[in-house]
C-alpha positions, 0 to 999 in steps of 0.5 A: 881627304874626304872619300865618302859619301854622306850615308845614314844606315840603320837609322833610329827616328827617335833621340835617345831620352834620359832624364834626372831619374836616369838608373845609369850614367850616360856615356859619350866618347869623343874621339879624333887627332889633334887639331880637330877640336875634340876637347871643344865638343866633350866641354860642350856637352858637359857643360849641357849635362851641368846645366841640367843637374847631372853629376858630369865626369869628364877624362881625355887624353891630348898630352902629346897629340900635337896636330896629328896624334890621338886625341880622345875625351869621355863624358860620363853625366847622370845623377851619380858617377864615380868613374870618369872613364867609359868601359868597353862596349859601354859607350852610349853614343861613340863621335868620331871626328876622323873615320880611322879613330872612329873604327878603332874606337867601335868596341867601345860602343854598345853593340845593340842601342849604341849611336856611331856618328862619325866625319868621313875625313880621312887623316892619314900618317906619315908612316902609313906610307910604306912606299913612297910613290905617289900614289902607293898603297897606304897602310889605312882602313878600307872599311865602308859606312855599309860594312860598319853598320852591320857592328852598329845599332845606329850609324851616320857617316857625314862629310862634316869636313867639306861642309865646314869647308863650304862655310869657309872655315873646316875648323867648324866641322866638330860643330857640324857633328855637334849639330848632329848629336843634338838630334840624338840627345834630348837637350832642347835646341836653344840650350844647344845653340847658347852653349855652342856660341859660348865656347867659339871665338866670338868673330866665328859664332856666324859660321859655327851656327851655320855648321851646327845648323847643317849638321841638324839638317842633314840628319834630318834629313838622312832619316827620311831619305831613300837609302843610296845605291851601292854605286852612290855609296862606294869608298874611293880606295885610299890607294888612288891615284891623286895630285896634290897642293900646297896652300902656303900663306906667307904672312904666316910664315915665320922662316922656321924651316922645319917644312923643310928639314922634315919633308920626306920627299924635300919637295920645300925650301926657303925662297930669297924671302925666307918664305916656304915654297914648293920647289918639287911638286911631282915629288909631294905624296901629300903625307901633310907632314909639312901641315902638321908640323907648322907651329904657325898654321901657314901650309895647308895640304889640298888633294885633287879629289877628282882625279882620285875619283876619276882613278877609282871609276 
């Protein structure tokens, strides 16, 4: 879920400059949770560093993330690197694909020159839920954009999810963030857009350049416009009040039942077609674990956000 407003704060008009000549090695750290495309961003932006001459080394971590577990890649390019790991408080740039991860991973980050770029989305475990009513209190961060910027040099906090979702693909919405980076970096654009195109499935290369170009406009324009007022700029508690869907695409669905077993609540079951369907919906928390779990992508877990935001005024 996506409770934040798109906010820039503490902004830099300038993209940060490196060149063959560079004393140390850059530093980029990608983090987020499994699904999200992580990996896809680290290999993008070293395959840039390549093209350029720099010495690249790159480390993740993804073995069990499976949809939903910690995820996390560190690019290190320069013209000499011998560690493929990022130090604390070392991290040039630090992109967070998920705003928990994106917090848990700041101290990383370089207090004074460093440049946090982060998606607003919201993934929220299971676990987290310690009551579950609908509606309860989540085990979850409650910091804002505002609070975090006052740990950061540079910070963006941009609702990549729902712009890749407008597009009709959120699976694009680590291109919306790549598309913010190339304003951060000084690679020159076309070589952005070539490398992009060439590590998306051709059928999505149309929606991915869409996303990507986003991403560079709204950091354009974060840097040029007035900065919002508290009211614009409030989290909507993550303890709200809000309803919840299953989207569940039934040519998809493969009868496996493992929706059903898990579900906390035993809000699912098989219908006469063997197909997923919700038998208790007042029941759901929307805890996405049914999401998460499905090997074949076939449910898809939508919060009523207006309802959250009207719970929160």
């Amino acid at each position: 879920m996506n409770e934040q407003s798109n906010i820039a704060v503490n902004v830099d008009s300038e993209p940060v400059a490196f060149n063959a000549a560079l004393a140390e090695p850059f530093n980029v750290l990608i983090v987020g949770v499994g699904g999200q495309g992580v990996i896809m961003v680290s290999k993008v932006l070293a395959s840039l560093a390549q093209a350029h001459g720099f010495e690249v080394k790159q480390s993740e971590v993804h073995g069990m993330a499976k949809r939903g577990g910690t995820v996390f890649s560190h690019v290190r390019f320069g013209p000499k690197v011998w560690s493929p790991t990022i130090a604390k408080g070392e991290a040039d740039v630090l992109i967070a694909l998920e705003w928990a991860e994106g917090l848990r991973w700041l101290p990383h980050l370089k207090r004074d020159t460093g440049v946090f770029i982060c998606d607003t989305k919201r993934i929220v475990p299971p676990f987290a839920c310690l009551n579950r009513r609908l509606g309860a209190p989540l085990r979850y961060s409650t910091e804002t954009a505002e609070q975090v910027s006052a740990y950061v040099s540079e910070a963006y906090a941009i609702d990549a999810t729902r712009m890749a979702e407008e597009l009709g693909n959120d699976r694009a919405a680590n291109v919306v963030l790549l598309g913010a980076l190339s304003t951060v970096l000084e690679f020159e654009l076309p070589e952005w857009e070539k490398t992009v195109t060439s590590f998306v499935p051709k059928k999505t290369i149309a929606v991915n350049s869409a996303a990507f170009e986003l991403g560079r406009n709204w950091i354009a324009e974060a840097k040029t416009a007035t900065p919002p007022d508290d009211a614009a700029t409030k989290a909507v508690p993550v303890h709200a009040h809000y309803s919840a869907r299953l989207e569940i695409t039934d040519a998809w669905c493969k009868s496996c039942e493992i929706c059903v077993m898990l579900c906390p609540e035993r809000c699912l079951t098989l219908n006469a077609d063997r197909i997923a369907t919700m038998t208790a919906p007042e029941k759901c928390t929307g805890c996405r674990l049914c999401e998460w779990l499905c090997p074949d992508f076939a449910i898809r877990v939508h919060l009523d956000t207006e309802a959250m935001m009207e719970a929160a005024r």
